[in-house]
C-alpha positions as CSV (number, residue, x, y, z in Angstrom):
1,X,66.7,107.8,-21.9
2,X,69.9,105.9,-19.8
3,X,70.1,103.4,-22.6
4,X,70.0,106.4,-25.6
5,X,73.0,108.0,-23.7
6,X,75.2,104.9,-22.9
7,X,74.5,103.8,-26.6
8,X,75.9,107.0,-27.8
9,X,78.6,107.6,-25.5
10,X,79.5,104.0,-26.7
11,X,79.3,104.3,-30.3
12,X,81.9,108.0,-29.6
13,X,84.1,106.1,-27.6
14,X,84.9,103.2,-30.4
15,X,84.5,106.0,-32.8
16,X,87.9,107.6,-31.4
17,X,89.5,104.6,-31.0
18,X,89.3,102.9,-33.8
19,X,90.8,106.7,-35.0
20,X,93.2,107.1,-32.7
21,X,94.6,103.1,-32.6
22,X,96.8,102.9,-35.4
23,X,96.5,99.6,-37.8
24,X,99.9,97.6,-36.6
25,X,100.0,94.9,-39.6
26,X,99.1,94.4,-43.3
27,X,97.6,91.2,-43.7
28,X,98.5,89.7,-46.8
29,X,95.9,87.9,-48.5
30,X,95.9,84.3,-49.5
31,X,96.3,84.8,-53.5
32,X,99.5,86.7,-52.3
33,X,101.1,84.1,-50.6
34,X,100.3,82.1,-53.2
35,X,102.2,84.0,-55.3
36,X,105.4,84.5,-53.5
37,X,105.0,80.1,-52.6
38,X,105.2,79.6,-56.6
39,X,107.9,82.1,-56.9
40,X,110.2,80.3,-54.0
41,X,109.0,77.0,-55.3
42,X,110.9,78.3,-58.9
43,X,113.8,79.8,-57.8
44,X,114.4,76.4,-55.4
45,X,115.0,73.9,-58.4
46,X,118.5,75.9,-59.0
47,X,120.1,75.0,-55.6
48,X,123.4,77.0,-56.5
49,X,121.7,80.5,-57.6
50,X,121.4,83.0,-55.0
51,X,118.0,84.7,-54.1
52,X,117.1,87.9,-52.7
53,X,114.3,88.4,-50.1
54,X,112.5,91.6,-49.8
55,X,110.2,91.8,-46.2
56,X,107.0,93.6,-45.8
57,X,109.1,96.1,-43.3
58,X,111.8,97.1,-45.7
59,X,114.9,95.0,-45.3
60,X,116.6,92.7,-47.4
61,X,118.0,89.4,-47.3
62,X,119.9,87.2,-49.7
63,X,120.8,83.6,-49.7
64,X,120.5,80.2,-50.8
65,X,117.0,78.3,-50.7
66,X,117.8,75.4,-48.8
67,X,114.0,73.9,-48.6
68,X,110.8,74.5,-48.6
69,X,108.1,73.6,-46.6
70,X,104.3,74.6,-46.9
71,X,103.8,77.7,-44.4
72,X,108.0,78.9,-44.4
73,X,110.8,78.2,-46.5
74,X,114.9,78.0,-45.3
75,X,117.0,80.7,-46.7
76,X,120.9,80.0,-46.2
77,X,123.4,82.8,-45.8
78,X,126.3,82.6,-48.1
79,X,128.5,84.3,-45.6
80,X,128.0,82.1,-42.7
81,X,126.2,79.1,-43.5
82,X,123.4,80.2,-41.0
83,X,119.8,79.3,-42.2
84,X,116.8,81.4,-41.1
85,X,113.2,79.8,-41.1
86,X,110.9,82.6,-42.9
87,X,107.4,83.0,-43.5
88,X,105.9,83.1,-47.3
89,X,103.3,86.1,-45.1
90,X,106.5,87.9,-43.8
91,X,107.8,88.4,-47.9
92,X,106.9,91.2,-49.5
93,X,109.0,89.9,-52.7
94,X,111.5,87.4,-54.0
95,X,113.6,87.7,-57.1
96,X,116.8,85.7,-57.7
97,X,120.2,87.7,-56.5
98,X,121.9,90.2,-59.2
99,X,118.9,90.1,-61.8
100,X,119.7,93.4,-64.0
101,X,123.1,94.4,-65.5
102,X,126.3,94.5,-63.4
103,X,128.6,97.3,-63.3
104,X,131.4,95.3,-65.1
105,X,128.8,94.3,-67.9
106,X,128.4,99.2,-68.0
107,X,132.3,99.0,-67.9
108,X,132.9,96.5,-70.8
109,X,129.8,98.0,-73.0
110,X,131.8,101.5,-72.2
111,X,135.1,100.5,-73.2
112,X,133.8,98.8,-76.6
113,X,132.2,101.9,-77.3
114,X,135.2,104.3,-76.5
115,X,137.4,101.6,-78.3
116,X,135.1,102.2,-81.4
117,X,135.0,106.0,-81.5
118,X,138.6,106.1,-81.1
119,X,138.9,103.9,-84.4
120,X,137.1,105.9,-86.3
121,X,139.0,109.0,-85.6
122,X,141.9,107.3,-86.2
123,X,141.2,105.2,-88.9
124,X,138.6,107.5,-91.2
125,X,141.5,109.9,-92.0
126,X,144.2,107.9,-93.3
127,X,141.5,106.1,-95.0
128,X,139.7,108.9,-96.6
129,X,143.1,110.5,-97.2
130,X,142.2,113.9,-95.8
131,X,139.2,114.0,-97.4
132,X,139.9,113.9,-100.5
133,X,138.5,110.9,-101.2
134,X,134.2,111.1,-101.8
135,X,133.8,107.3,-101.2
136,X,132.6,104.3,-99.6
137,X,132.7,105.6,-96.0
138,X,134.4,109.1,-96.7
């Protein structure tokens, strides 16, 4: 009857704990690793293109890869020239630095487009002659 009791006030007890305990870490599985190992592997053969780092808690790094080793790679700060040692199970991501179009690239691609607008108005009319004209682009 002891035994029943202690067995079930057992099972309860680990019961609310393993409830109440909340998980502190995801571990990341090997294929993942893997995955971001490859990716840092890639982006090292360019020495002079910068990288960007995402971590599993959020924050972001970016840098130079300055080598790579099997459990951690070396990322260089571009400011500094400080290296930091960091896990391939601490990455969440890597990409290289500045992938995606710049806001100079938008300003350019705006300012053809204004320039071209601006043409036509100007140029259709005196072409067209008022509209009097019925072709080519009249």
């Amino acid at each position: 009857m002891i035994k029943t009791h202690l067995a079930l006030a057992l099972s309860v007890v680990i019961t609310v704990m393993s409830f109440g305990l909340p998980l502190t870490a995801k571990a990341q599985s090997n294929s993942e690793a893997d995955k971001i190992r490859s990716k840092v592997h890639t982006l090292s053969a360019s020495k002079n293109s910068q990288v960007q780092v995402k971590f599993r808690d959020g924050t972001k790094l970016k840098g130079y890869i300055d080598a790579v080793e099997p459990l951690s790679f070396t990322l260089r700060d571009p400011k500094n020239g400080t290296t930091q040692s960091i896990a391939y199970s601490e990455v969440e991501s890597i990409s290289k630095a500045g992938d995606g179009v710049s806001t100079k690239t938008w300003l350019i691609i705006g300012g053809i487009a204004a320039g071209s607008v601006a043409t036509w108005l100007i140029v259709k009319p005196a072409v067209c002659d008022g509209g009097a004209q019925t072709r080519g682009i009249c």
